[in-house]
ROMIMAR-554693 format. One record per atom (N, C-alpha, C, O, CB): x, y, z; atom name; residue number from 1. Coordinates in nm, 2 decimals, always signed. Each point is the difference from the previous one (the first is absolute). Glycine has a CB too. Example, Ala and Ser with C-alpha at 12.3 -4.5 7.8 and 13.67 -1.06 7.14 Angstrom:
// ROMIMAR-554693
xx=+1.32 yy=-0.57 zz=+0.78 atome=N num=1
xx=-0.09 yy=+0.12 zz=+0.00 atome=CA num=1
xx=+0.09 yy=+0.12 zz=+0.00 atome=C num=1
xx=+0.10 yy=+0.00 zz=+0.07 atome=O num=1
xx=-0.29 yy=-0.12 zz=+0.05 atome=CB num=1
xx=+0.15 yy=+0.23 zz=-0.19 atome=N num=2
xx=+0.09 yy=+0.11 zz=+0.00 atome=CA num=2
xx=-0.08 yy=+0.11 zz=+0.08 atome=C num=2
xx=+0.05 yy=+0.11 zz=+0.01 atome=O num=2
xx=+0.07 yy=-0.17 zz=-0.23 atome=CB num=2
This chain:
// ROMIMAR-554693
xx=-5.99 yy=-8.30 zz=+16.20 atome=N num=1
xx=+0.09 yy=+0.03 zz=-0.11 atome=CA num=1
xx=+0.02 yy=+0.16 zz=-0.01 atome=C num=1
xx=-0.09 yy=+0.07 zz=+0.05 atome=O num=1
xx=+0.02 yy=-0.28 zz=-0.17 atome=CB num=1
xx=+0.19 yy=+0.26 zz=+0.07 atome=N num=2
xx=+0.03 yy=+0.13 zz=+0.08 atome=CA num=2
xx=-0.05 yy=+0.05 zz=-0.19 atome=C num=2
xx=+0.02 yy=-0.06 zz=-0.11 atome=O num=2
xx=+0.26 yy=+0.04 zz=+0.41 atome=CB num=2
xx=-0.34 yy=+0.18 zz=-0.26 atome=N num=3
xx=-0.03 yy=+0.02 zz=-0.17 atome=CA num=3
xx=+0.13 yy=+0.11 zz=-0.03 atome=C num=3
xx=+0.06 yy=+0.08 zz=+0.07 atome=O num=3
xx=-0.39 yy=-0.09 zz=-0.07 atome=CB num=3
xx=+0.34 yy=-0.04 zz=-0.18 atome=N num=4
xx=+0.12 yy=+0.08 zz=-0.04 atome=CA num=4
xx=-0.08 yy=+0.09 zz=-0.11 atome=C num=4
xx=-0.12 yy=-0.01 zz=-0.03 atome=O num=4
xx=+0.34 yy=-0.18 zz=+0.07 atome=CB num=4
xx=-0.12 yy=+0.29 zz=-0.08 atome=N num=5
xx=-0.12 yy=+0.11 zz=-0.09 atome=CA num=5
xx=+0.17 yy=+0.02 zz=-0.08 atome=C num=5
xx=+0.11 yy=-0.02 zz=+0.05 atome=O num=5
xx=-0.40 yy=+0.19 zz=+0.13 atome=CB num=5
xx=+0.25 yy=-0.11 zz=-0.30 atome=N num=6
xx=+0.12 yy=-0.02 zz=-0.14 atome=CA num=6
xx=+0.06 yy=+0.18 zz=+0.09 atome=C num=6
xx=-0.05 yy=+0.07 zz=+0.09 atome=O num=6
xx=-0.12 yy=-0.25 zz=-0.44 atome=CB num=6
xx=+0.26 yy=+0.19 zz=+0.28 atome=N num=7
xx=+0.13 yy=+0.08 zz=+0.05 atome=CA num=7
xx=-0.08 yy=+0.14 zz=-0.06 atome=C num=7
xx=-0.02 yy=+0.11 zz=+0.06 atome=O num=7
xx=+0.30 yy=-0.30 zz=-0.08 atome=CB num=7
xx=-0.32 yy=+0.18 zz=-0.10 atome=N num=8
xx=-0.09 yy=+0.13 zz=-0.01 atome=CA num=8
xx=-0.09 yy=+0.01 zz=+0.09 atome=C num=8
xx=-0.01 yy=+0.11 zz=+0.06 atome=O num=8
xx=+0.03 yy=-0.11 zz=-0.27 atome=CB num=8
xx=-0.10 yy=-0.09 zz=+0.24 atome=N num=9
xx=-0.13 yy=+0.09 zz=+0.08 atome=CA num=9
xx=+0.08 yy=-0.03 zz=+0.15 atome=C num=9
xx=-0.10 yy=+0.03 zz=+0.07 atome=O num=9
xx=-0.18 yy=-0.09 zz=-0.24 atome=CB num=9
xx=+0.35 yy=+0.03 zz=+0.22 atome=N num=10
xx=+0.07 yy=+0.02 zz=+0.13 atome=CA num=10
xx=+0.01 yy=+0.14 zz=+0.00 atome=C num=10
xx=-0.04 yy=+0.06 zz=+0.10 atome=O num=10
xx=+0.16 yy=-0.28 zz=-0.09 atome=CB num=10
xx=-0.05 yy=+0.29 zz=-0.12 atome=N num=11
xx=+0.07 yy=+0.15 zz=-0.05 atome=CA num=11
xx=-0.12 yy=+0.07 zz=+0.02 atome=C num=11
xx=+0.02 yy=+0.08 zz=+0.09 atome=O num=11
xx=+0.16 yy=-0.13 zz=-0.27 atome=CB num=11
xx=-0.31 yy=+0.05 zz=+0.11 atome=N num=12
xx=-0.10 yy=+0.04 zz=+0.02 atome=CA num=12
xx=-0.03 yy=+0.02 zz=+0.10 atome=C num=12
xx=+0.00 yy=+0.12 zz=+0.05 atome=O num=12
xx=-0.02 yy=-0.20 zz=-0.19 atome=CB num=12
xx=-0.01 yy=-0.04 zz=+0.23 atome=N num=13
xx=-0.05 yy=+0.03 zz=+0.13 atome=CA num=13
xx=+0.04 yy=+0.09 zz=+0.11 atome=C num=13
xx=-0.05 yy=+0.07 zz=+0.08 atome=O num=13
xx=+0.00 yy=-0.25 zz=-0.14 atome=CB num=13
xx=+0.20 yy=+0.13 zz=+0.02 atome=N num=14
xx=+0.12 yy=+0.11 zz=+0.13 atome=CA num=14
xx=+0.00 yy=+0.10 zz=-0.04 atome=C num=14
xx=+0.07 yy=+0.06 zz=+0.08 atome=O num=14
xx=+0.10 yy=-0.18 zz=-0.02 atome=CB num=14
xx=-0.21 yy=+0.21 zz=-0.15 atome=N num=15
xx=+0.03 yy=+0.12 zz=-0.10 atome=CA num=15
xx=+0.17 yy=+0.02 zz=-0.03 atome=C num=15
xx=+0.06 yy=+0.10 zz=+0.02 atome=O num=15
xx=-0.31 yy=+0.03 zz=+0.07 atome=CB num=15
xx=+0.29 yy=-0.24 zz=-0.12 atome=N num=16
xx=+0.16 yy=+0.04 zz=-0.05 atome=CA num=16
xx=-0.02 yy=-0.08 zz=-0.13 atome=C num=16
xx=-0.08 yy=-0.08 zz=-0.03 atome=O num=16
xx=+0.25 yy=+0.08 zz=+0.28 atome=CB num=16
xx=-0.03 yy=+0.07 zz=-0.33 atome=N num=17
xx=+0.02 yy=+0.00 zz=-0.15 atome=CA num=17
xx=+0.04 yy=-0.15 zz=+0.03 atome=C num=17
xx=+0.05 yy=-0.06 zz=+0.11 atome=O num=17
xx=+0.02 yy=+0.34 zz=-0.22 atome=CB num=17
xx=-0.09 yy=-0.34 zz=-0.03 atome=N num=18
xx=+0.00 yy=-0.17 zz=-0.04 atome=CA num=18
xx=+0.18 yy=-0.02 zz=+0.00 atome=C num=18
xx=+0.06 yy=-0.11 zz=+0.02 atome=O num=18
xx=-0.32 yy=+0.08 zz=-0.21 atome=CB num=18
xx=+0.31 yy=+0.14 zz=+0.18 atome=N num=19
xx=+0.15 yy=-0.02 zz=-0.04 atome=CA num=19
xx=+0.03 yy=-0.05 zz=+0.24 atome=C num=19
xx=+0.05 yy=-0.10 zz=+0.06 atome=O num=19
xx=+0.04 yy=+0.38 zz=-0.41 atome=CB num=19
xx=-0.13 yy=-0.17 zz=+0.39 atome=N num=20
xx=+0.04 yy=-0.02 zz=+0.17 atome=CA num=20
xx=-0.08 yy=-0.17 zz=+0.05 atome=C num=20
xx=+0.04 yy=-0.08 zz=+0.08 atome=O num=20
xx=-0.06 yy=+0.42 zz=-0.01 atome=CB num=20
xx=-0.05 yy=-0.33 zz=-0.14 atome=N num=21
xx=-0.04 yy=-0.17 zz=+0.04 atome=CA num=21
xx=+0.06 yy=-0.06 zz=+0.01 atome=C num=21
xx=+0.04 yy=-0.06 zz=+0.10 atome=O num=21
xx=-0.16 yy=+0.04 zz=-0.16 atome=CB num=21
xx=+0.17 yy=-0.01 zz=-0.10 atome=N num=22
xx=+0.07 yy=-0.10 zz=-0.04 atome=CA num=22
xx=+0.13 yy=+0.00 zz=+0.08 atome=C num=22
xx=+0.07 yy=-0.09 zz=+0.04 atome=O num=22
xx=-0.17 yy=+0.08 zz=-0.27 atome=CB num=22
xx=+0.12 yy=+0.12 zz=+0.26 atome=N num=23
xx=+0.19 yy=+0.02 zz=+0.10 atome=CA num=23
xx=-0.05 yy=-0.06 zz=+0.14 atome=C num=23
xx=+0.06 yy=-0.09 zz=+0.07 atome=O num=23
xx=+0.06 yy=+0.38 zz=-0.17 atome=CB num=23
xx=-0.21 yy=-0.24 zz=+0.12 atome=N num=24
xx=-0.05 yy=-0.10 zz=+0.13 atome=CA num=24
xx=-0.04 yy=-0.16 zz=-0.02 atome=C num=24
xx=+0.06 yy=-0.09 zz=+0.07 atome=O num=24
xx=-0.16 yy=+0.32 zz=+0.00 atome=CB num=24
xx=+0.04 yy=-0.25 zz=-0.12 atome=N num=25
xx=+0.04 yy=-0.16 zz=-0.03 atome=CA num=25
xx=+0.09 yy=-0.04 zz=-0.07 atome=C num=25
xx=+0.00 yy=-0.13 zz=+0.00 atome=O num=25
xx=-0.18 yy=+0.10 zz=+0.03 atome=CB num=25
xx=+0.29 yy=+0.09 zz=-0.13 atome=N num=26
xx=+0.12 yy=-0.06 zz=+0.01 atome=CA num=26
xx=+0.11 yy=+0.00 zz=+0.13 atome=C num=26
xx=+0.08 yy=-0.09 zz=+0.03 atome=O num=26
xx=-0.14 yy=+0.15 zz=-0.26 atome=CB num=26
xx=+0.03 yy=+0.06 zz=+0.29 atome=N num=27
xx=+0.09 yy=+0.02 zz=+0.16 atome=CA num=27
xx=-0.05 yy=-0.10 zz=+0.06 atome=C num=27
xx=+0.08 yy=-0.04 zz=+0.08 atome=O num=27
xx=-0.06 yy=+0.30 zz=-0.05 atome=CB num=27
xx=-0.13 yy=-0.33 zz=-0.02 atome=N num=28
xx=-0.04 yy=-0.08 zz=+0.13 atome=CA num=28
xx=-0.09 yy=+0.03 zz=+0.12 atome=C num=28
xx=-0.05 yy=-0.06 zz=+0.10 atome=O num=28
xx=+0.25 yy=+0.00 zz=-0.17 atome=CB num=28
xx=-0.22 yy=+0.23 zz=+0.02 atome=N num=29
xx=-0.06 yy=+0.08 zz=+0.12 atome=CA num=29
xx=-0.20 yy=-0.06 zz=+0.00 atome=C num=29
xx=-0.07 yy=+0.04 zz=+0.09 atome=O num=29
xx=+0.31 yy=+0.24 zz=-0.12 atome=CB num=29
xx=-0.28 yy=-0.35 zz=-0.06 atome=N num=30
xx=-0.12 yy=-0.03 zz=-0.02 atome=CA num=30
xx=+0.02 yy=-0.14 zz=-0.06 atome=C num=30
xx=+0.09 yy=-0.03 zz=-0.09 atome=O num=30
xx=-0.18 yy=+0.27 zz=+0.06 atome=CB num=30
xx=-0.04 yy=-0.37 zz=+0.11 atome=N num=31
xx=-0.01 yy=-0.14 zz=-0.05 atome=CA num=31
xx=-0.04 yy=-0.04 zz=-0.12 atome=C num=31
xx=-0.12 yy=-0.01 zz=+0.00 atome=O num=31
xx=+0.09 yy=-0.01 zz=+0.18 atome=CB num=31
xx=+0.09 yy=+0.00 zz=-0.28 atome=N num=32
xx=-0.01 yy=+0.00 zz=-0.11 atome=CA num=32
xx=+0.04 yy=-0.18 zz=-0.05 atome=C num=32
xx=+0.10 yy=-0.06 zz=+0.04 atome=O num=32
xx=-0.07 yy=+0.36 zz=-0.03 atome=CB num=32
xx=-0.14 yy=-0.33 zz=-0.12 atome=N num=33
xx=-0.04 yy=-0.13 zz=-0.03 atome=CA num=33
xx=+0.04 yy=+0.02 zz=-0.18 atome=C num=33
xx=-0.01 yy=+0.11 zz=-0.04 atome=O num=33
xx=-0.21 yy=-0.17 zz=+0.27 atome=CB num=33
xx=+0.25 yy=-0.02 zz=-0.31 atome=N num=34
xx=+0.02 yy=+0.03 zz=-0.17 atome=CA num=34
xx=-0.09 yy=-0.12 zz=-0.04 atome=C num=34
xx=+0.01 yy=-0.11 zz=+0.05 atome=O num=34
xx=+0.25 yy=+0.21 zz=-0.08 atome=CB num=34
xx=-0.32 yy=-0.07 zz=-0.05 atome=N num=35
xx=-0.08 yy=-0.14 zz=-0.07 atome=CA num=35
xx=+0.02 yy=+0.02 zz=-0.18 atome=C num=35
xx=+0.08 yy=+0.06 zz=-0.08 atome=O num=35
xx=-0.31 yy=-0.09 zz=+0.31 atome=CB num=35
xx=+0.12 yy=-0.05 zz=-0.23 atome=N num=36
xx=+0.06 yy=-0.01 zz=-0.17 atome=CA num=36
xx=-0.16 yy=+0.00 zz=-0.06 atome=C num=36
xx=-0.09 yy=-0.09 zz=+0.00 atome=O num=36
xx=+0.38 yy=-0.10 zz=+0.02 atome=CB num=36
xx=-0.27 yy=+0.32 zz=-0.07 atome=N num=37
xx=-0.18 yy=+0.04 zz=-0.03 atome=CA num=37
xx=+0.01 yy=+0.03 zz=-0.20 atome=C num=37
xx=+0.06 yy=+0.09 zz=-0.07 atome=O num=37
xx=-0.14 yy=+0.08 zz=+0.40 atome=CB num=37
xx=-0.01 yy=-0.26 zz=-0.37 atome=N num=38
xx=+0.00 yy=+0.04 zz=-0.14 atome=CA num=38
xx=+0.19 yy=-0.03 zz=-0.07 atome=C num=38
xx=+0.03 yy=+0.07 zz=-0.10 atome=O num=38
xx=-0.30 yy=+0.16 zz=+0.16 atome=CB num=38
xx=+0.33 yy=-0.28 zz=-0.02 atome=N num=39
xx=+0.11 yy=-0.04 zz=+0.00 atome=CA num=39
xx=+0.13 yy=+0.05 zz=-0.03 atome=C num=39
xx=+0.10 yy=-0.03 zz=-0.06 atome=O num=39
xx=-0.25 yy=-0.09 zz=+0.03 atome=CB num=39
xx=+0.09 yy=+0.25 zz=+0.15 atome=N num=40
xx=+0.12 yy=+0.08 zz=+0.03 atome=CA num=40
xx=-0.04 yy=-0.01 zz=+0.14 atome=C num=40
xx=-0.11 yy=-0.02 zz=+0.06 atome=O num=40
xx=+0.17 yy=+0.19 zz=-0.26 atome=CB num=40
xx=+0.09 yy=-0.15 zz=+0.27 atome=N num=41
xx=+0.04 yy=+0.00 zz=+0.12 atome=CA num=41
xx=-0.10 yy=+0.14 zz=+0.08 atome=C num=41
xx=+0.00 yy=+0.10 zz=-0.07 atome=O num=41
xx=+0.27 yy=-0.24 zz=-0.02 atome=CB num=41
xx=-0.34 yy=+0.16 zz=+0.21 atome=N num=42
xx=-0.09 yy=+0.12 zz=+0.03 atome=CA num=42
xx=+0.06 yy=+0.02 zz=+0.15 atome=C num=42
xx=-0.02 yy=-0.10 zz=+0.07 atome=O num=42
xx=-0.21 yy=+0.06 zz=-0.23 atome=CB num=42
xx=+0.27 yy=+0.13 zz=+0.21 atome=N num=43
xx=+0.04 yy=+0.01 zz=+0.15 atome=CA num=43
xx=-0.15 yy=+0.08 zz=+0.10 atome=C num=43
xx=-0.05 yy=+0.12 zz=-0.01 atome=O num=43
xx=+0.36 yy=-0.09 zz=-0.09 atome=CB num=43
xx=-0.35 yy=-0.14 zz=+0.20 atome=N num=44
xx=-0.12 yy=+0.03 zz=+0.10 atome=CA num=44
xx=+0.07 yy=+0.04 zz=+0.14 atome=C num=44
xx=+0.10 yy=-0.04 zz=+0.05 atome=O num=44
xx=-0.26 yy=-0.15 zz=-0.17 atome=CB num=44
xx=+0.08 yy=+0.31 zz=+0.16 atome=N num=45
xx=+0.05 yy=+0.06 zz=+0.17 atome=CA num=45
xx=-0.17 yy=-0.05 zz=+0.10 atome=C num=45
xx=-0.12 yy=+0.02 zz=-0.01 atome=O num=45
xx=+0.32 yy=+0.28 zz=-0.10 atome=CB num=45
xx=-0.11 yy=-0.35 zz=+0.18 atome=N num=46
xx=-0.08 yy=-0.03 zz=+0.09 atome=CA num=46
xx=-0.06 yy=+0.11 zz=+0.03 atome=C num=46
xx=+0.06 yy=+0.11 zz=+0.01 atome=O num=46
xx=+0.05 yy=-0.27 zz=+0.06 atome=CB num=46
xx=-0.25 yy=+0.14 zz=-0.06 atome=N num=47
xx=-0.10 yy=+0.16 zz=+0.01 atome=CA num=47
xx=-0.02 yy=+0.06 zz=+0.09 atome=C num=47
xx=-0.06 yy=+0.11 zz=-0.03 atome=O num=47
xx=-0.05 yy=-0.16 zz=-0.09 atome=CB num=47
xx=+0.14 yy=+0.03 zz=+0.25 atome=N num=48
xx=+0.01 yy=+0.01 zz=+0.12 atome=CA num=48
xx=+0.16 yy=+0.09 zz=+0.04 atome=C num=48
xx=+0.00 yy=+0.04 zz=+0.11 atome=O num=48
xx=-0.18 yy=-0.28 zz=-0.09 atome=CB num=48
xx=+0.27 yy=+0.27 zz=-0.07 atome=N num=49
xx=+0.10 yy=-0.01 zz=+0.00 atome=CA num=49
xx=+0.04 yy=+0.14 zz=-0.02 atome=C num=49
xx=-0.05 yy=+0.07 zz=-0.09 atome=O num=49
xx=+0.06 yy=-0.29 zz=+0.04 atome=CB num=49
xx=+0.10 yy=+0.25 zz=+0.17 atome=N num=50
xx=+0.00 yy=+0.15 zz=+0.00 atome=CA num=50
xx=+0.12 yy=+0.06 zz=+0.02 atome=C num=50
xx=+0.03 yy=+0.01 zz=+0.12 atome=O num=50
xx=-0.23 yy=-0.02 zz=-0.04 atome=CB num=50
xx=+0.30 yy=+0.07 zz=-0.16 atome=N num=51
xx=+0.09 yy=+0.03 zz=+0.04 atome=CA num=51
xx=+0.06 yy=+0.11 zz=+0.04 atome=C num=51
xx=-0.06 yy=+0.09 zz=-0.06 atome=O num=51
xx=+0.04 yy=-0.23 zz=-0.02 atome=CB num=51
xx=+0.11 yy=+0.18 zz=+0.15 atome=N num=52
xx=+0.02 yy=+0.13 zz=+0.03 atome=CA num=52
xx=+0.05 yy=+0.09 zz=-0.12 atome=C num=52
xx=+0.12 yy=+0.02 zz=-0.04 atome=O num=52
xx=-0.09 yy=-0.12 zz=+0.27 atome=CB num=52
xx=-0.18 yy=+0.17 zz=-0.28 atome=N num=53
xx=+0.05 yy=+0.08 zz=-0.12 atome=CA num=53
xx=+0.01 yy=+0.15 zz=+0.04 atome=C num=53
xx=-0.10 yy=+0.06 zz=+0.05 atome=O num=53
xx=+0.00 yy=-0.23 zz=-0.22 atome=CB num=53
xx=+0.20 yy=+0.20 zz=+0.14 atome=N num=54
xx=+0.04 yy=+0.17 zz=+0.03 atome=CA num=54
xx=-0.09 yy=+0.09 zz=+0.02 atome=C num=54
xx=-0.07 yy=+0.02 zz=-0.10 atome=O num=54
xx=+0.22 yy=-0.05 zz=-0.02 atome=CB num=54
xx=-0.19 yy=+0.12 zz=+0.26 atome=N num=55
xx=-0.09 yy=+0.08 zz=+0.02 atome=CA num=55
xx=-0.01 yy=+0.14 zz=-0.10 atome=C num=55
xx=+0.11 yy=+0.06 zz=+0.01 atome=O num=55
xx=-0.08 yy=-0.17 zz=+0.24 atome=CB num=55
xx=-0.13 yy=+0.18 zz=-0.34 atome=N num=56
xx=-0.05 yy=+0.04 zz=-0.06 atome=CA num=56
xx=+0.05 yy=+0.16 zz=+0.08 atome=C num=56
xx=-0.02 yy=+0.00 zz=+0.12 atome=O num=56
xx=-0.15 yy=-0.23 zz=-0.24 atome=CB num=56
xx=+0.21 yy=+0.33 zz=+0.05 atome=N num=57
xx=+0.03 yy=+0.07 zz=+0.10 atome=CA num=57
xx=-0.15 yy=+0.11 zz=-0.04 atome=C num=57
xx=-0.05 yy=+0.02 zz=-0.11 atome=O num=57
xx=+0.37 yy=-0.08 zz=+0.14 atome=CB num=57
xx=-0.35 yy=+0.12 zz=+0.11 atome=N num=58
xx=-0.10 yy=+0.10 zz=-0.04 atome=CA num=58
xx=+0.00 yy=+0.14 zz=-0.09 atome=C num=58
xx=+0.11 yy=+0.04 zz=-0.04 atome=O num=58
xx=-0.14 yy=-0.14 zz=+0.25 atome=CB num=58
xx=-0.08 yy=+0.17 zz=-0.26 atome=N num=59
xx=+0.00 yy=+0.05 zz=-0.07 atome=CA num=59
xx=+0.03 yy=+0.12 zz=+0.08 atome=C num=59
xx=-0.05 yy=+0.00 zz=+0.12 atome=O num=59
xx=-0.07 yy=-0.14 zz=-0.28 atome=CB num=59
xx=+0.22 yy=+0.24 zz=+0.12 atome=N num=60
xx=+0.03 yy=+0.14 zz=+0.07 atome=CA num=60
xx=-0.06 yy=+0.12 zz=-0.01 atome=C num=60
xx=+0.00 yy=+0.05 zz=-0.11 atome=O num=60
xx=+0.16 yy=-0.13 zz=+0.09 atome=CB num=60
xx=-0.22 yy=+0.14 zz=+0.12 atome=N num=61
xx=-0.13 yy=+0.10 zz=+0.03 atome=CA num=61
xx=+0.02 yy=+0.10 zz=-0.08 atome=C num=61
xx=+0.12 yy=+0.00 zz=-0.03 atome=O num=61
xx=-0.16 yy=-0.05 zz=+0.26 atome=CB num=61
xx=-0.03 yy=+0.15 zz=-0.28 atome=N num=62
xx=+0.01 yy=+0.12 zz=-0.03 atome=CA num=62
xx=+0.11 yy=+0.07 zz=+0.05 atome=C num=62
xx=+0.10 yy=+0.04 zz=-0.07 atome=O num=62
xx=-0.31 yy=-0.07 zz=+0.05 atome=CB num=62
xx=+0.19 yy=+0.06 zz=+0.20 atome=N num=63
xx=+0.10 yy=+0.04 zz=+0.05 atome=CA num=63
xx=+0.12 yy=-0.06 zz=-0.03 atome=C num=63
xx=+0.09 yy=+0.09 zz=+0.03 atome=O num=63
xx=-0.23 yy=-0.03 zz=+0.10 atome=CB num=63
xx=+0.18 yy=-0.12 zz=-0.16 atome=N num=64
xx=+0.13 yy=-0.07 zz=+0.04 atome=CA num=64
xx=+0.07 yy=+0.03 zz=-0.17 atome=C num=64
xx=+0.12 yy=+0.04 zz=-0.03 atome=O num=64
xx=-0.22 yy=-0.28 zz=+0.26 atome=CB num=64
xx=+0.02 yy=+0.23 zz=-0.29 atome=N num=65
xx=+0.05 yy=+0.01 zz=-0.15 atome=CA num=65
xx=+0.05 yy=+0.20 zz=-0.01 atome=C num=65
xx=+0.10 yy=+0.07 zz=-0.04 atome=O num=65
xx=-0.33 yy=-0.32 zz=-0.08 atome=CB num=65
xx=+0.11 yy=+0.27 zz=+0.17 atome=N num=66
xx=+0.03 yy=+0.21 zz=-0.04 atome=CA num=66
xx=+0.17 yy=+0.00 zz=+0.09 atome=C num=66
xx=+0.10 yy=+0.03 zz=-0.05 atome=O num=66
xx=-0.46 yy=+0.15 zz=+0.09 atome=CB num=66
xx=+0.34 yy=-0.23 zz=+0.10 atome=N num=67
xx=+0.13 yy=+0.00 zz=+0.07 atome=CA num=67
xx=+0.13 yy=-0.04 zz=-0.09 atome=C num=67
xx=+0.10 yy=+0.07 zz=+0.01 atome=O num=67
xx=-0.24 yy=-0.13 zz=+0.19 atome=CB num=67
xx=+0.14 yy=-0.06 zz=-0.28 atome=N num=68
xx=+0.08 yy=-0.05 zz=-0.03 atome=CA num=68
xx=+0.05 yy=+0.12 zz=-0.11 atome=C num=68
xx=+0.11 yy=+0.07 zz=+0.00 atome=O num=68
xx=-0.20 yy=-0.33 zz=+0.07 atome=CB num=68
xx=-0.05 yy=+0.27 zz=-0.18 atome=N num=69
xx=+0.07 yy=+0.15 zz=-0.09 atome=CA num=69
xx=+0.05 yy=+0.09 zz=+0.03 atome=C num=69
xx=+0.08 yy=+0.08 zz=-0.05 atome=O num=69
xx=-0.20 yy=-0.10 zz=-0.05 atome=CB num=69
xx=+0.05 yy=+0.03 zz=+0.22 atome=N num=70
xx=+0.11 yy=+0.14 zz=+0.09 atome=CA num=70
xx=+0.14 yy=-0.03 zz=+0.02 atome=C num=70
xx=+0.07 yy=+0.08 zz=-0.06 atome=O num=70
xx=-0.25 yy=-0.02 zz=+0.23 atome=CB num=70
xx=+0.23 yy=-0.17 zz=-0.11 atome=N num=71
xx=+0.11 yy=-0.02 zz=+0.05 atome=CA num=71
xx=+0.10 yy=-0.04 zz=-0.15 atome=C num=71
xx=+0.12 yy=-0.01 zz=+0.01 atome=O num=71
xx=-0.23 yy=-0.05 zz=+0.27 atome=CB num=71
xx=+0.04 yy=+0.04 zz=-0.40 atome=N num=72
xx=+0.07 yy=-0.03 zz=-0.13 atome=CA num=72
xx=+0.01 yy=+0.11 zz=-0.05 atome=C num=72
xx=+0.08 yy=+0.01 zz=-0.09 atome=O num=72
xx=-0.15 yy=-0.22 zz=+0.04 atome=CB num=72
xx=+0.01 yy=+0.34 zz=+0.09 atome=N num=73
xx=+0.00 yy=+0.13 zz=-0.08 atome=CA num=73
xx=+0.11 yy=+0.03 zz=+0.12 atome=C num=73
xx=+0.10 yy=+0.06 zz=-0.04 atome=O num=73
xx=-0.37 yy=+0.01 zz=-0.12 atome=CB num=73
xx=+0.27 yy=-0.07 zz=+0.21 atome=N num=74
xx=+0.14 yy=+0.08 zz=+0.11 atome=CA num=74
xx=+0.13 yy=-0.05 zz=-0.08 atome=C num=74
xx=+0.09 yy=+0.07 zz=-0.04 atome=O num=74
xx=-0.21 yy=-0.08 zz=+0.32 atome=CB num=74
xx=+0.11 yy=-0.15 zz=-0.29 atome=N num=75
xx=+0.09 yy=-0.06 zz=-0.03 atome=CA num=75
xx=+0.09 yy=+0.07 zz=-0.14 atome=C num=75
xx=+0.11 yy=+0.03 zz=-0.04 atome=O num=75
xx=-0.25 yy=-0.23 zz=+0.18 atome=CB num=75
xx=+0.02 yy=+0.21 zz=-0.17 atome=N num=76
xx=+0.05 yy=+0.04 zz=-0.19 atome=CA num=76
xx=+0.04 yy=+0.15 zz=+0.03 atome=C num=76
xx=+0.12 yy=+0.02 zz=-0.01 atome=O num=76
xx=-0.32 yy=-0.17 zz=-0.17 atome=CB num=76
xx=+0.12 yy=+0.27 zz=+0.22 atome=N num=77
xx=+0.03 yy=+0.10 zz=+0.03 atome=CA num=77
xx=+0.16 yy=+0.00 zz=+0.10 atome=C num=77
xx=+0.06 yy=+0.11 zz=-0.02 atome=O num=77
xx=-0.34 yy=-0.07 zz=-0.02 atome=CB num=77
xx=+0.33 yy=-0.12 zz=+0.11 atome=N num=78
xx=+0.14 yy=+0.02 zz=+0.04 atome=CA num=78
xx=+0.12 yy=-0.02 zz=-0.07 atome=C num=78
xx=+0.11 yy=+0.05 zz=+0.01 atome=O num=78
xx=-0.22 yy=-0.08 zz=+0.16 atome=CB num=78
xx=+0.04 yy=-0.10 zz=-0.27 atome=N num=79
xx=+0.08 yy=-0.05 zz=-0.12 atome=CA num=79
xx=+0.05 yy=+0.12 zz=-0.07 atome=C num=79
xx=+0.12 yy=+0.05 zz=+0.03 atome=O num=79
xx=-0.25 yy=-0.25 zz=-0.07 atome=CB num=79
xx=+0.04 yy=+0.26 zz=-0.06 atome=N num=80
xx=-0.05 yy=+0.12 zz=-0.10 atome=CA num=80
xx=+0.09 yy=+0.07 zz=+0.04 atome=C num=80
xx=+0.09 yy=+0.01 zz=-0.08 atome=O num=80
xx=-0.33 yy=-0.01 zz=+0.04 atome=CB num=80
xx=+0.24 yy=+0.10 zz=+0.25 atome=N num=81
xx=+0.07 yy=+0.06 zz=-0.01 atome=CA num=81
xx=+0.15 yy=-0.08 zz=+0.06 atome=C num=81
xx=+0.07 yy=+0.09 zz=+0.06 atome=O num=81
xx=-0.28 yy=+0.10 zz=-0.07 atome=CB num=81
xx=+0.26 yy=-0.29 zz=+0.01 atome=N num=82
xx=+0.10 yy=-0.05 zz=-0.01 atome=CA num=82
xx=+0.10 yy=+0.03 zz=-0.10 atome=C num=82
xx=+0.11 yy=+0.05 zz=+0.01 atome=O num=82
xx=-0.23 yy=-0.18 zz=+0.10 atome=CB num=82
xx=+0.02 yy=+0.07 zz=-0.24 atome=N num=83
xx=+0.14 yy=+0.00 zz=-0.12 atome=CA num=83
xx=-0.05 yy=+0.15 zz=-0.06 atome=C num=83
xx=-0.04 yy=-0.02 zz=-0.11 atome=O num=83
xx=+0.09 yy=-0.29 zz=+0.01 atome=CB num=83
xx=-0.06 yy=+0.41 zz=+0.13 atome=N num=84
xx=-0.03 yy=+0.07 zz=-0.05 atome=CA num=84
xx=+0.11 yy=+0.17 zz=+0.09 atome=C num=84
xx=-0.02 yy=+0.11 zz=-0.04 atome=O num=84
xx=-0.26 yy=-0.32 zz=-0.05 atome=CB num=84
């Protein structure tokens, strides 16, 4: 028997917010079972189940950030003397 775990702790486990779950098992992109617990309807994800969730982009180095302020202070400095 294949084990199911409730749509929150699915969220939990994947570290994605409960709202991206649910879009994933309403999309179909994850196996998902509904039962009828305490007599409301409860949606279960197959616990095993993995979908292709959007790669996390890395955090940007020191370097790369001072660079970036550099190239936004030029930017602004050509503005400044643009309208001016």
């Amino acid at each position: 028997m294949q084990e199911y775990i409730p749509l929150k702790d699915y969220a939990i486990k994947n570290k994605i917010s409960f709202f991206n779950a649910m879009k994933l098992a309403k999309s179909g992109k994850v196996e998902t079972i509904t039962k009828e617990v305490n007599g409301k309807e409860q949606v279960f994800v197959k616990a095993n189940s993995k979908a292709n969730l959007p790669k996390q982009k890395k955090e940007p180095t020191i370097k790369e950030l001072i660079e970036e302020i550099e190239e936004l202070k030029k930017r602004v400095k050509y503005l400044e003397n643009k309208i001016m």
